[in-house]
C-alpha positions as CSV (number, residue, x, y, z in Angstrom):
1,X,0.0,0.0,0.0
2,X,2.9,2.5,0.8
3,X,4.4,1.7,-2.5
4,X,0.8,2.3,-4.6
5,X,1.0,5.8,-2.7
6,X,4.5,6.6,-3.0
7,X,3.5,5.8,-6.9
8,X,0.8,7.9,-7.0
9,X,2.4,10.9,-5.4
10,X,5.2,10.9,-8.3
11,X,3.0,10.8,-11.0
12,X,0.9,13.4,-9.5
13,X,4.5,15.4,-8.5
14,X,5.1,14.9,-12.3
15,X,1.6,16.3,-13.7
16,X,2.1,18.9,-11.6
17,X,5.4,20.5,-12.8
18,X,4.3,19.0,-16.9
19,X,1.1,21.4,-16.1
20,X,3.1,24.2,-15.0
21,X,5.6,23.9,-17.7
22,X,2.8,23.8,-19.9
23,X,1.4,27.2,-18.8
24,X,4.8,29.1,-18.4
25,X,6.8,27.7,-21.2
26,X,4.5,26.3,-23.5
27,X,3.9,22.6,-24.7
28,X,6.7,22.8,-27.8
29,X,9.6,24.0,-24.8
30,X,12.2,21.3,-25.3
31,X,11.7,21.1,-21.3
32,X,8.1,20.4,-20.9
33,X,8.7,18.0,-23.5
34,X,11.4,16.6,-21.6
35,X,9.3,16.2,-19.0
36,X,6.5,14.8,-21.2
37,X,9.0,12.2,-21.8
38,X,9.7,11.6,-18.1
39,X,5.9,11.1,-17.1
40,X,5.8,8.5,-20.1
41,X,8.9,6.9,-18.8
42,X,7.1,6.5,-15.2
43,X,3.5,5.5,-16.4
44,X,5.6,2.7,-18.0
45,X,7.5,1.7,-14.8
46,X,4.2,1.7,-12.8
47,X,2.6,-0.7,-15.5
48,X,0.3,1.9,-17.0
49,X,1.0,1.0,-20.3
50,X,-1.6,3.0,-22.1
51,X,-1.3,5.7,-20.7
52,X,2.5,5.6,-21.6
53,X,1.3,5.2,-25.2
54,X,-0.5,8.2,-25.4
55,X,1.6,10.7,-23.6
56,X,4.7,9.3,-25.7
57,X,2.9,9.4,-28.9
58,X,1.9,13.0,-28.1
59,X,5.9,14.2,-27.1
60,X,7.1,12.5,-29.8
61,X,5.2,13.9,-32.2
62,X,5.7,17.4,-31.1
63,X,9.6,16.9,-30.8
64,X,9.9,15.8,-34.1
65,X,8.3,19.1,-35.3
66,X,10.0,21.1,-32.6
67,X,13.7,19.2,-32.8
68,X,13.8,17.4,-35.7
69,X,13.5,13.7,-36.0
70,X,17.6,13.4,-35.4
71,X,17.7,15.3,-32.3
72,X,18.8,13.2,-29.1
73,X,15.7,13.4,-27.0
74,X,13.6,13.0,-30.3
75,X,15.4,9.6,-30.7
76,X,15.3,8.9,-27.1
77,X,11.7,9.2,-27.1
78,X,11.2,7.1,-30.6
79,X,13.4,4.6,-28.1
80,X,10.7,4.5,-25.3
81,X,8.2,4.6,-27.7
82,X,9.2,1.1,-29.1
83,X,9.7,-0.2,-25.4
84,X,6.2,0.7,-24.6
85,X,5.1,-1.1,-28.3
86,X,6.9,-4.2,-26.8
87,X,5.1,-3.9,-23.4
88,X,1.8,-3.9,-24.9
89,X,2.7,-6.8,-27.2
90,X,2.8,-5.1,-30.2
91,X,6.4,-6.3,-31.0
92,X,6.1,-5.4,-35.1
93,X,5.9,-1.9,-34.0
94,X,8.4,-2.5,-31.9
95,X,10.8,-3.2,-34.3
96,X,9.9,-0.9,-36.8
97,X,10.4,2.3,-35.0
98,X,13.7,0.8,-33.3
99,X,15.2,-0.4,-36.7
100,X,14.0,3.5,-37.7
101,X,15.6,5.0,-34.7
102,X,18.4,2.8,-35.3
103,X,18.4,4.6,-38.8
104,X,18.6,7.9,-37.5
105,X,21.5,7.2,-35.2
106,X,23.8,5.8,-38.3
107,X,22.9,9.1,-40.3
């Protein structure tokens, strides 16, 4: 039980500075996209898997217009992208966006 709560106060400690970010900075900022990335990163570790899919989706989408597709958090996030794919099963996915990353790495 101390765990699930210790859980839940991150995520919410999370939200909290992505929504201020958000307000101050703007959603494009390379840091509230960063920190898009990091609430992704947690929703994973707690098993939220979906949610992870979304908000990754969402950042990476908006850092490849913002940064470019070669930039090093835009290929971090294509990275934990295709480790959520692989958590939900959806191992083609998977491996298409890390051959893809892959790709972009070698260019």
């Amino acid at each position: 039980r101390v765990q699930i709560e210790l859980d839940t106060s991150a995520v919410m400690a999370l939200q909290e500075i992505l929504d201020i970010q958000k307000n101050e900075l703007g959603e494009r900022h390379p840091d509230t996209l960063r920190s898009m990335n990091n609430l992704g990163l947690t929703y994973s570790s707690l098993n939220r898997h979906e949610d992870a899919l979304k908000l990754q989706q969402e950042t990476l989408r908006l850092q490849q217009e913002v940064l470019g597709e070669r930039h090093p958090d835009t290929l971090r996030s294509m990275n934990n992208l295709g480790l959520t794919y692989s958590s939900l099963n959806r191992h083609e996915d998977a491996l298409k966006l890390q051959q893809e990353t892959l790709r972009l790495q070698q260019e």
